[in-house]
TIVO-2410 file (N, C-alpha, C; in nm, 3 decimals):
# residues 156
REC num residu      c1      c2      c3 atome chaine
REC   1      X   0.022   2.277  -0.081     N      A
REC   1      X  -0.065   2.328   0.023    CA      A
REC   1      X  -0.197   2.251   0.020     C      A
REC   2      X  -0.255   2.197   0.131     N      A
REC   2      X  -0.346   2.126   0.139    CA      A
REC   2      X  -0.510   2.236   0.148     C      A
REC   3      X  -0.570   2.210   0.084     N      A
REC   3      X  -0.670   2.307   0.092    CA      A
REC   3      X  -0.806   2.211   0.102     C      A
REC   4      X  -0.816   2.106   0.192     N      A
REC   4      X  -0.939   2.049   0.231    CA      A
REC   4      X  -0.918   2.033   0.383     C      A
REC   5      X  -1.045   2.152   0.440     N      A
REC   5      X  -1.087   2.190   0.554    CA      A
REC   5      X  -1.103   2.067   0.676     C      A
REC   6      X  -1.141   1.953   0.649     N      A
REC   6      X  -1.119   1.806   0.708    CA      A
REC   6      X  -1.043   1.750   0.750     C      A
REC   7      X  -0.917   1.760   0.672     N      A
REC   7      X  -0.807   1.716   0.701    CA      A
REC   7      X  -0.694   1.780   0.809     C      A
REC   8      X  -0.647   1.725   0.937     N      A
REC   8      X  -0.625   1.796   1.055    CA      A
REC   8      X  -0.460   1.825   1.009     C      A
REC   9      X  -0.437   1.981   1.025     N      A
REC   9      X  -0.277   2.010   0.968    CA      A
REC   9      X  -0.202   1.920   0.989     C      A
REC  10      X  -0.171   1.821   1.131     N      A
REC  10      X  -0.063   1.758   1.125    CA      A
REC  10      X  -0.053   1.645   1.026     C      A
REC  11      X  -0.159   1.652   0.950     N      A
REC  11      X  -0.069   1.549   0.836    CA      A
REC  11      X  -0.052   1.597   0.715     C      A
REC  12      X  -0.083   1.753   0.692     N      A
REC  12      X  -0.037   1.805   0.576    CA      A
REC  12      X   0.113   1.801   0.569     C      A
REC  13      X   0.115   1.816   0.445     N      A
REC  13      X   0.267   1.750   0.397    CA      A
REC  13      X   0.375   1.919   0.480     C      A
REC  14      X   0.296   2.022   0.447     N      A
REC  14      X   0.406   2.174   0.456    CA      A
REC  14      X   0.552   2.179   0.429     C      A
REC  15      X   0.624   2.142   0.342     N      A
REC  15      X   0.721   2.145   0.278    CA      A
REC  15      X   0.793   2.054   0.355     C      A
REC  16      X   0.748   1.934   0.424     N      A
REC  16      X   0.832   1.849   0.490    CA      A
REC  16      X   0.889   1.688   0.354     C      A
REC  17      X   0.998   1.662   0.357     N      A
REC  17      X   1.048   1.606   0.228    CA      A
REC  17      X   1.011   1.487   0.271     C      A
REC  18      X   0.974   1.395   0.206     N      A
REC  18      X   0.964   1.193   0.185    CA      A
REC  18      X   1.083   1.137   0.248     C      A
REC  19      X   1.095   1.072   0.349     N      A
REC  19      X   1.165   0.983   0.411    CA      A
REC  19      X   1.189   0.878   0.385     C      A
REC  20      X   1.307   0.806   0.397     N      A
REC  20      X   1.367   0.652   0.365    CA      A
REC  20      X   1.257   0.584   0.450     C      A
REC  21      X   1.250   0.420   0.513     N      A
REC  21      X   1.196   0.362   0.549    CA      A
REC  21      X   1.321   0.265   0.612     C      A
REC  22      X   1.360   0.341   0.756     N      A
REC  22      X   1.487   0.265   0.823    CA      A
REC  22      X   1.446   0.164   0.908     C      A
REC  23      X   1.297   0.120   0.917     N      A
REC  23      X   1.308   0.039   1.028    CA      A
REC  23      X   1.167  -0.048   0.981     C      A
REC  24      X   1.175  -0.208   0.972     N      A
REC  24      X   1.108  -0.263   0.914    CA      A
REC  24      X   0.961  -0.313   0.974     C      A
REC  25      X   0.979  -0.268   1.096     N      A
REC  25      X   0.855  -0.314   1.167    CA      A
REC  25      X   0.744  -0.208   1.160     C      A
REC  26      X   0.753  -0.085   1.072     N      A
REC  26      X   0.698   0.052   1.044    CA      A
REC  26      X   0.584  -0.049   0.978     C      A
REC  27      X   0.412  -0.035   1.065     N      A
REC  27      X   0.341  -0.087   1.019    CA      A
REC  27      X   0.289   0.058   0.879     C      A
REC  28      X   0.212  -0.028   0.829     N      A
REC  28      X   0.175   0.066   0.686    CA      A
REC  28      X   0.035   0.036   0.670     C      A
REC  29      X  -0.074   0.123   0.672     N      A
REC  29      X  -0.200   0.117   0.707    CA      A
REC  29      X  -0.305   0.137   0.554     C      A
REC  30      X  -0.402   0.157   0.575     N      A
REC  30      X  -0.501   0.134   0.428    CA      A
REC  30      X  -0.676   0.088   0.451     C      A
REC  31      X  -0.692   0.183   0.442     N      A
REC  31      X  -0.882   0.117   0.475    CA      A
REC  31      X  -0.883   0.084   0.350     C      A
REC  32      X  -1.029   0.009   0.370     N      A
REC  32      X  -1.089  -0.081   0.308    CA      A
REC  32      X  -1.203  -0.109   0.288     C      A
REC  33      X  -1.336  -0.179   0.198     N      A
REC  33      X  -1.450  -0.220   0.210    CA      A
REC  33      X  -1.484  -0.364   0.252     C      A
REC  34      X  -1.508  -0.427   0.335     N      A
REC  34      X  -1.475  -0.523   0.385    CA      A
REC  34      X  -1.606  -0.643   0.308     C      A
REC  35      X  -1.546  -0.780   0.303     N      A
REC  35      X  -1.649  -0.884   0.241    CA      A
REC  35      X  -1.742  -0.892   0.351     C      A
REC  36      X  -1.849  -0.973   0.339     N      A
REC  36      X  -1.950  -1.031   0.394    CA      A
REC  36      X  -1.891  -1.072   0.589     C      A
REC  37      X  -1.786  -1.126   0.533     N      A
REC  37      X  -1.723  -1.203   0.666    CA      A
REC  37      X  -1.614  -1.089   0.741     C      A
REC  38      X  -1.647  -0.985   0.728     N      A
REC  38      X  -1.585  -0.873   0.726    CA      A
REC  38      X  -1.392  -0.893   0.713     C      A
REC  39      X  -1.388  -0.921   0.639     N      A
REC  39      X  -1.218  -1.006   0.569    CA      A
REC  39      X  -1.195  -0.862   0.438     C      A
REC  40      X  -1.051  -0.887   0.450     N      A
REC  40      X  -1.013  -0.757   0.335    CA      A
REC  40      X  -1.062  -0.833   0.178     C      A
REC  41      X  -1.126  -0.733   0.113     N      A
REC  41      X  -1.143  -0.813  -0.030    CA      A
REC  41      X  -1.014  -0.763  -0.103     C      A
REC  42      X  -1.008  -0.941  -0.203     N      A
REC  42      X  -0.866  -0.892  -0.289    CA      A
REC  42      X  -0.938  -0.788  -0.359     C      A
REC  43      X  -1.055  -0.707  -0.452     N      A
REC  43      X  -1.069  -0.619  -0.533    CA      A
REC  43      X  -1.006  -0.462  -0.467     C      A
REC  44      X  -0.977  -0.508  -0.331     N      A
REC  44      X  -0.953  -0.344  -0.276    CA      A
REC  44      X  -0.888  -0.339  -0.233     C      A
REC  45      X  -0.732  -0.397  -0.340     N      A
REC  45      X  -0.569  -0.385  -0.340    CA      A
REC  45      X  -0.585  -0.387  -0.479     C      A
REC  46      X  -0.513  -0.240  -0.540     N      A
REC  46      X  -0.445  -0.242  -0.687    CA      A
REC  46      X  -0.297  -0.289  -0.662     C      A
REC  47      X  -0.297  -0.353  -0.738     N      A
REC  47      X  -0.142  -0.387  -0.785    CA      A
REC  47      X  -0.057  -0.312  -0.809     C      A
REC  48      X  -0.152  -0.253  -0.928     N      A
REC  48      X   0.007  -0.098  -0.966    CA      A
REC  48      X   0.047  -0.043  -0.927     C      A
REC  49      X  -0.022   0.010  -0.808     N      A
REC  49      X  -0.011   0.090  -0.695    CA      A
REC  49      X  -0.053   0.087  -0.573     C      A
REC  50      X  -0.037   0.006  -0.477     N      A
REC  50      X  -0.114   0.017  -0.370    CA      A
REC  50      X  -0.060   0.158  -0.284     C      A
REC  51      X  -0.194   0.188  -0.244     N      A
REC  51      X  -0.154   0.366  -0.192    CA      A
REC  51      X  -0.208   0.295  -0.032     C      A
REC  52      X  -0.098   0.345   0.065     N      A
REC  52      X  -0.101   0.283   0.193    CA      A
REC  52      X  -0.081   0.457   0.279     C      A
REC  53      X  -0.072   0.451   0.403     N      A
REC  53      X  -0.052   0.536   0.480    CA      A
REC  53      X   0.047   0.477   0.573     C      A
REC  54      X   0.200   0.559   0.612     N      A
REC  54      X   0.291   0.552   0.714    CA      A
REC  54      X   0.237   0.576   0.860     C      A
REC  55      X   0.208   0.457   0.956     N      A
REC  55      X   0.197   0.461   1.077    CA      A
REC  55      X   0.264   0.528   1.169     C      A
REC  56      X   0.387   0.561   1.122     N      A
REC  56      X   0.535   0.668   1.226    CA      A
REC  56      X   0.430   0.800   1.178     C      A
REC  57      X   0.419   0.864   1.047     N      A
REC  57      X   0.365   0.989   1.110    CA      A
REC  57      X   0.156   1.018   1.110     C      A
REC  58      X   0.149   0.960   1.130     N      A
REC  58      X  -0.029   0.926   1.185    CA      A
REC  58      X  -0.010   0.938   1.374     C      A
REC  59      X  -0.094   1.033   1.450     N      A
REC  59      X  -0.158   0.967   1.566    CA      A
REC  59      X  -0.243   0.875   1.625     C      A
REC  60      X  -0.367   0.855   1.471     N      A
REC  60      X  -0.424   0.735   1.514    CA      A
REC  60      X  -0.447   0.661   1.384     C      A
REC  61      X  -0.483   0.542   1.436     N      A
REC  61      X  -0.515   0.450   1.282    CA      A
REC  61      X  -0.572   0.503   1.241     C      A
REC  62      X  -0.706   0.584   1.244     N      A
REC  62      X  -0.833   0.624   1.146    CA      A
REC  62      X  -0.819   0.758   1.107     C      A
REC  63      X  -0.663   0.787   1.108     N      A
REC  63      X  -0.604   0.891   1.019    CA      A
REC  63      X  -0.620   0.813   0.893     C      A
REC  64      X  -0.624   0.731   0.865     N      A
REC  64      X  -0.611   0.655   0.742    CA      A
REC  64      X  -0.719   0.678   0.674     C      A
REC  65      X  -0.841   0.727   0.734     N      A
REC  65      X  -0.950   0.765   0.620    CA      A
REC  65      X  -0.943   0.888   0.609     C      A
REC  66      X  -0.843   0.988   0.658     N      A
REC  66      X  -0.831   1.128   0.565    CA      A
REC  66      X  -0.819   1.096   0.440     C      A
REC  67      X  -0.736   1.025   0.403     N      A
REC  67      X  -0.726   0.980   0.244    CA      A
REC  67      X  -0.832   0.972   0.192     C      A
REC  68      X  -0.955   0.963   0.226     N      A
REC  68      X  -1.087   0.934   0.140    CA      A
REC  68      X  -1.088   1.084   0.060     C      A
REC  69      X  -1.140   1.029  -0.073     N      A
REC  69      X  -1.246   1.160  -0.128    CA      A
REC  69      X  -1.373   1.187  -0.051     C      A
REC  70      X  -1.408   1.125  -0.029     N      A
REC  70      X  -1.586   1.112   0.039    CA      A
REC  70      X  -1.515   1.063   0.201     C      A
REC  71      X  -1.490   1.151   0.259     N      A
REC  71      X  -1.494   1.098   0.441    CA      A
REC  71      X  -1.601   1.066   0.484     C      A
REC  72      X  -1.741   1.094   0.431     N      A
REC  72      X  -1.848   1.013   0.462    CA      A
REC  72      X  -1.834   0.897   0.482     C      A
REC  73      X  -1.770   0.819   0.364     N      A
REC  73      X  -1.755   0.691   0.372    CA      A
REC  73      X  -1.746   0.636   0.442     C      A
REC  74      X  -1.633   0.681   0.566     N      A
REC  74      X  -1.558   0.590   0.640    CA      A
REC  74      X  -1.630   0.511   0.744     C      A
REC  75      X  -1.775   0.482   0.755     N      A
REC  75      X  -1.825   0.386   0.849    CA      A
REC  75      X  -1.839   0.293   0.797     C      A
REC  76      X  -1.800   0.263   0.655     N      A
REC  76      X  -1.816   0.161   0.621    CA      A
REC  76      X  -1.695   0.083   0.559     C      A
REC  77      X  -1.602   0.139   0.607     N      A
REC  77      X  -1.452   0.101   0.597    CA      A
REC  77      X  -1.392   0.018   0.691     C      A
REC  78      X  -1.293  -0.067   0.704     N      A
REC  78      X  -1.217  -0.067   0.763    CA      A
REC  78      X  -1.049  -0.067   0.771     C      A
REC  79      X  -0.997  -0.092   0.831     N      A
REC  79      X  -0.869  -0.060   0.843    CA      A
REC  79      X  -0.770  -0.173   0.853     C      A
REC  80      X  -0.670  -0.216   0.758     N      A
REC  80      X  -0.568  -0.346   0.783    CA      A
REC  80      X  -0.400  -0.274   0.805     C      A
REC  81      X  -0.383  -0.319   0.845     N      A
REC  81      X  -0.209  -0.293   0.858    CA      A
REC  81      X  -0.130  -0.422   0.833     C      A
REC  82      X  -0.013  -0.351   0.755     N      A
REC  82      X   0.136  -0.458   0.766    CA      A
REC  82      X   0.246  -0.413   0.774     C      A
REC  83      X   0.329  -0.520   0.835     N      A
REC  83      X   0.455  -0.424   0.818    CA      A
REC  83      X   0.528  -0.408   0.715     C      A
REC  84      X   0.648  -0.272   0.649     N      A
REC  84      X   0.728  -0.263   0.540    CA      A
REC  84      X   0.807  -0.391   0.578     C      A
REC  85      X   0.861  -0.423   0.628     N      A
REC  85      X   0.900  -0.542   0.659    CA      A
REC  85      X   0.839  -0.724   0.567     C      A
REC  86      X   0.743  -0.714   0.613     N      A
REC  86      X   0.636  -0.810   0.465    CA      A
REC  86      X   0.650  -0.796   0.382     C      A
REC  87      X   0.632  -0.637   0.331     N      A
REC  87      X   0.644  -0.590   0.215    CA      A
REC  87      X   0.751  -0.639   0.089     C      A
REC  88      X   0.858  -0.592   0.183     N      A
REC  88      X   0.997  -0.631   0.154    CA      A
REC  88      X   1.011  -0.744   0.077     C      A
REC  89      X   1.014  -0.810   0.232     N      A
REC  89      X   0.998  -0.988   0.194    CA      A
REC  89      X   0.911  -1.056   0.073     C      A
REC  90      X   0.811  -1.009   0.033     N      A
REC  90      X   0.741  -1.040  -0.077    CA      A
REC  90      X   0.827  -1.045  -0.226     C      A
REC  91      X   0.872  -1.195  -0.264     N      A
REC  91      X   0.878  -1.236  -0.367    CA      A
REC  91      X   0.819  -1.313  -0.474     C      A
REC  92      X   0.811  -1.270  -0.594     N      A
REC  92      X   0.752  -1.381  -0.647    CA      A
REC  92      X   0.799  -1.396  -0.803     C      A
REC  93      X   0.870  -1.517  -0.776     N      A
REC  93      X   0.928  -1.544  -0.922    CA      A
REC  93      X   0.842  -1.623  -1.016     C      A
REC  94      X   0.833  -1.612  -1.139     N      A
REC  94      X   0.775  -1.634  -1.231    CA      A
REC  94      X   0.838  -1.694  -1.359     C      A
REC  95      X   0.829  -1.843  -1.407     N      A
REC  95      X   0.914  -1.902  -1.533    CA      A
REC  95      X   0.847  -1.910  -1.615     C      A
REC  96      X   0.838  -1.869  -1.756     N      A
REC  96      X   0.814  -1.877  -1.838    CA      A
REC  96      X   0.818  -1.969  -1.914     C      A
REC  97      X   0.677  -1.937  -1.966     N      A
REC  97      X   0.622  -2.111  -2.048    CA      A
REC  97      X   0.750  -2.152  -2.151     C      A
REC  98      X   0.867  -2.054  -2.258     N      A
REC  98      X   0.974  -2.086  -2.306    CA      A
REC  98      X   1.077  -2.133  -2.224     C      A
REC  99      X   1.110  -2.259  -2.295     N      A
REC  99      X   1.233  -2.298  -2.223    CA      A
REC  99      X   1.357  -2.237  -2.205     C      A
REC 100      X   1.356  -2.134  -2.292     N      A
REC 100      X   1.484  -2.043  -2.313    CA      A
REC 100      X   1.513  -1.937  -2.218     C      A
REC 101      X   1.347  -1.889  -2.226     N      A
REC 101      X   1.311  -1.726  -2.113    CA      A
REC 101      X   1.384  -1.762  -1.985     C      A
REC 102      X   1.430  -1.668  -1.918     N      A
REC 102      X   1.458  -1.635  -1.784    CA      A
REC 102      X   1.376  -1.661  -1.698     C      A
REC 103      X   1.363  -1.701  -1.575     N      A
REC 103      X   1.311  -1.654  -1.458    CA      A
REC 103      X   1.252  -1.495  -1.456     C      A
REC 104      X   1.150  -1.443  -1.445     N      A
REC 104      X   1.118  -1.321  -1.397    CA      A
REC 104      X   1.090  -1.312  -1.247     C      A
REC 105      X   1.167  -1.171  -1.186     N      A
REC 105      X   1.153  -1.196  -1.049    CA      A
REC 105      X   1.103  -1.062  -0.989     C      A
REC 106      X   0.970  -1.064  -0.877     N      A
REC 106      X   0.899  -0.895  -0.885    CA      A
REC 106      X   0.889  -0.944  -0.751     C      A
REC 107      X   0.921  -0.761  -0.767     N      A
REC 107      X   0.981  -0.717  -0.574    CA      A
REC 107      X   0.803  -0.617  -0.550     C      A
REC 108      X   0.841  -0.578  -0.455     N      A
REC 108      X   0.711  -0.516  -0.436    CA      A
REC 108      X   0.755  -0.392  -0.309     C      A
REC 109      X   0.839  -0.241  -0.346     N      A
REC 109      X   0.907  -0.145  -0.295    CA      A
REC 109      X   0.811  -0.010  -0.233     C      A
REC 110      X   0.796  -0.016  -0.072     N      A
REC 110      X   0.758   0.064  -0.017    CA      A
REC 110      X   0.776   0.211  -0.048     C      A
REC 111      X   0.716   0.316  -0.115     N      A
REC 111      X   0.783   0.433  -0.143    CA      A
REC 111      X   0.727   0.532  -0.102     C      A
REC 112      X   0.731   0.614   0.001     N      A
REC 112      X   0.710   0.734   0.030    CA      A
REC 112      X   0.679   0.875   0.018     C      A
REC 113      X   0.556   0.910  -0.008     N      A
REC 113      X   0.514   0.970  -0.159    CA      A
REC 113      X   0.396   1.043  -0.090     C      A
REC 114      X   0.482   1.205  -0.030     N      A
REC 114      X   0.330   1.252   0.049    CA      A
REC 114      X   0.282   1.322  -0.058     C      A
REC 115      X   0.185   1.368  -0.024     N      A
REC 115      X   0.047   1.434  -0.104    CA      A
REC 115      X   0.018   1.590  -0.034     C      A
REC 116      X  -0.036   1.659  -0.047     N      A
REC 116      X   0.002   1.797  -0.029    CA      A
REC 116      X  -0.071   1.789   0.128     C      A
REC 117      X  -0.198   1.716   0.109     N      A
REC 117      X  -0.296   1.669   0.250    CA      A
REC 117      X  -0.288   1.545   0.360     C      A
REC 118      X  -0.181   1.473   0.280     N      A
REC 118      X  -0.156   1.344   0.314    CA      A
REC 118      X   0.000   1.324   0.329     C      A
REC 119      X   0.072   1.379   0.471     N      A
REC 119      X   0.246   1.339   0.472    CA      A
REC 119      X   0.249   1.194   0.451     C      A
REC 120      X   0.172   1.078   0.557     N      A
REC 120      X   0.198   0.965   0.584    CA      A
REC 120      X   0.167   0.871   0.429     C      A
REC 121      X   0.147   0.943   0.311     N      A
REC 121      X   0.089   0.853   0.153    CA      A
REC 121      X   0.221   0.788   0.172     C      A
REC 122      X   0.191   0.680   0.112     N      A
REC 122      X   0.292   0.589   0.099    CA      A
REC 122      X   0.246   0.509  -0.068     C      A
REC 123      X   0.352   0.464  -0.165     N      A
REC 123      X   0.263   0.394  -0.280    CA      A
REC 123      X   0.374   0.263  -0.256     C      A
REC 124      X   0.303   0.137  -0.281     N      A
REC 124      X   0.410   0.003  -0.297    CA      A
REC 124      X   0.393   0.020  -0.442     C      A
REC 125      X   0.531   0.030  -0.524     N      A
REC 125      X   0.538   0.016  -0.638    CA      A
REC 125      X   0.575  -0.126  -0.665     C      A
REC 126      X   0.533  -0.204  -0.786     N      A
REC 126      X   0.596  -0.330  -0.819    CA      A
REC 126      X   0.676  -0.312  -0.931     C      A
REC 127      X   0.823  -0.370  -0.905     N      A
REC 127      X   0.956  -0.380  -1.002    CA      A
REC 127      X   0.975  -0.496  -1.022     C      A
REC 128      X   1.040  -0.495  -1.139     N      A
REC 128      X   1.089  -0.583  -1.228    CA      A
REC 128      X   1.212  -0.599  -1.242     C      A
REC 129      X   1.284  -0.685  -1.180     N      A
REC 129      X   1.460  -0.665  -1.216    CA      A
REC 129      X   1.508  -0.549  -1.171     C      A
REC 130      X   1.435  -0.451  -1.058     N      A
REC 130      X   1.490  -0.310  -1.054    CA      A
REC 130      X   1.429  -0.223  -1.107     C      A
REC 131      X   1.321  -0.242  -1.240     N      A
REC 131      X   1.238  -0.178  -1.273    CA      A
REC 131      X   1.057  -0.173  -1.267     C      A
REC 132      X   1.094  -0.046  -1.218     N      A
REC 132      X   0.905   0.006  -1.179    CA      A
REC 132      X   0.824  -0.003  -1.316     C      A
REC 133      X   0.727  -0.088  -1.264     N      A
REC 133      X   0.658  -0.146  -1.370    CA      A
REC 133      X   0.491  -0.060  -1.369     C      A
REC 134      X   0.441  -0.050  -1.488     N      A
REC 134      X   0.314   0.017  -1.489    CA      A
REC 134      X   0.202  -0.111  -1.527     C      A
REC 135      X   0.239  -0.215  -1.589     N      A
REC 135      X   0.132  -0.295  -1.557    CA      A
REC 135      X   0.224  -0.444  -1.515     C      A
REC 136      X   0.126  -0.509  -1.477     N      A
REC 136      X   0.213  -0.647  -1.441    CA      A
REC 136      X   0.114  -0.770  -1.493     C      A
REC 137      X   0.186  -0.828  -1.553     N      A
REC 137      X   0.223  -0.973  -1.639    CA      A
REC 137      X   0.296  -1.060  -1.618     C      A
REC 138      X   0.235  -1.211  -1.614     N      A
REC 138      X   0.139  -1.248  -1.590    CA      A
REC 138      X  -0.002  -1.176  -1.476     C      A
REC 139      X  -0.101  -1.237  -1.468     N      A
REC 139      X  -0.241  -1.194  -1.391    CA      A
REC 139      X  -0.206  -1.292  -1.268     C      A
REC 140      X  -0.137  -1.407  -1.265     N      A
REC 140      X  -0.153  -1.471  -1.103    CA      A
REC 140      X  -0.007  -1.431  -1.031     C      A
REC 141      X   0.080  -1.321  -1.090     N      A
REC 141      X   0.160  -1.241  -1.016    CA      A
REC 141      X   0.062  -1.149  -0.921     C      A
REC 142      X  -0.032  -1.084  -0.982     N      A
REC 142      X  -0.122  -1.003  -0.915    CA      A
REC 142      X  -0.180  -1.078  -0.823     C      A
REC 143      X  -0.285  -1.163  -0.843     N      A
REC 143      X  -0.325  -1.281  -0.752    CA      A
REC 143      X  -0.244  -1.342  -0.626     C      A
REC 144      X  -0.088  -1.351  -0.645     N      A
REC 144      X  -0.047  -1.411  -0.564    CA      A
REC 144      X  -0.005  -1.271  -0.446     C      A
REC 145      X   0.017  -1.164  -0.513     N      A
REC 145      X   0.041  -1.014  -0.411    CA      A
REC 145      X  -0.100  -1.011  -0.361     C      A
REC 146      X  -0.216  -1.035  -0.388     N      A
REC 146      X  -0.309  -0.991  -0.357    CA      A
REC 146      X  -0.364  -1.064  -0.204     C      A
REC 147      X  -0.282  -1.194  -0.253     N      A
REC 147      X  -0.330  -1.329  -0.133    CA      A
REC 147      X  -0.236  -1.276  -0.020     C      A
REC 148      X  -0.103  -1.304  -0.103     N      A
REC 148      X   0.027  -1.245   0.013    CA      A
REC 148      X  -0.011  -1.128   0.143     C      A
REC 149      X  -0.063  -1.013   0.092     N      A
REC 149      X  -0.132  -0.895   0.159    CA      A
REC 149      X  -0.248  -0.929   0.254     C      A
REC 150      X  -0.291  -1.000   0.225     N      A
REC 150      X  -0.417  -1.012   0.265    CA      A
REC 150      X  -0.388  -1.102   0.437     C      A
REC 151      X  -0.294  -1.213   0.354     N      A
REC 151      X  -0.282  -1.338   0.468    CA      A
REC 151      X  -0.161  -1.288   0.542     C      A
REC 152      X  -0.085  -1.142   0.547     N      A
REC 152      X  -0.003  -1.106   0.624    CA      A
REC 152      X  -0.033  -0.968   0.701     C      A
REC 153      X  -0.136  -0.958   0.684     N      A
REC 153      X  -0.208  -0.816   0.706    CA      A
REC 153      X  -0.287  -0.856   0.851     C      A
REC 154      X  -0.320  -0.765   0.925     N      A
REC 154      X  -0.408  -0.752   1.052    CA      A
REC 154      X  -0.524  -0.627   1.043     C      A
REC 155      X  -0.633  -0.682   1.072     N      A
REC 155      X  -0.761  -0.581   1.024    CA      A
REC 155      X  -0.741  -0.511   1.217     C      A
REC 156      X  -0.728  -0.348   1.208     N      A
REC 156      X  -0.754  -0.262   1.300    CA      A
REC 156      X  -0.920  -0.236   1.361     C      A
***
């Protein structure tokens, strides 16, 4: 049960269950603090989790700053979208300095994850071989998701 007065019912979750993601052009939304050149900064994409908002159940983009703790904030936000579709597509393999080691190969999986105030939460988890990872190693795996997002993304 959502119990912050701000937030407009239709995006409280009310016992409605997390949905697959059947159609790839489902843009996926996320404010932001924007650089100088008003451009998304890489510091304001986590890796471990990027927490996005589902565009299918939002009426408008700047549903996306219900998610704030502080809705004050939001004039100084802005808003990027991409599609699960990108998402998807985002690979990035990684060889290891041993000649022996494997290839490591990290997916980056749209997951659907409402919040009691928030139906449209969405988290991109990053896996490993299939497995959901809590930190990620190497640091220019992160770097290169961070660029990827950025240079496939459209500021609202």
């Amino acid at each position: 049960m959502c119990n912050d007065p701000n937030v407009p019912s239709r995006l409280h979750t009310g016992g409605r269950a997390a949905q697959e993601f059947d159609d790839s052009s489902e843009i996926l939304f996320r404010h932001f603090l924007p650089n100088e050149q008003n451009e998304i900064r890489s510091d304001s994409i986590d890796v471990r989790k990027t927490s996005m908002n589902r565009g299918k159940f939002m009426d408008e983009i700047s549903d996306s700053f219900y998610a704030l703790k502080d809705y004050s904030e939001k004039d100084k936000l802005k808003i990027f979208g991409i599609t699960v579709g990108k998402i998807r597509d985002l690979e990035i393999e990684v060889e290891e300095s041993k000649s022996n080691s494997p290839k490591r190969l990290f997916r980056f999986n749209p997951v659907h994850d409402p919040t009691p105030c928030m139906y449209p939460h969405t988290l991109i988890v990053p896996v490993e071989n299939s497995t959901p990872l809590h930190e990620i190693r190497p640091s220019s795996v992160k770097a290169r998701y961070r660029s990827y997002i950025i240079n496939h993304s459209q500021i609202y």
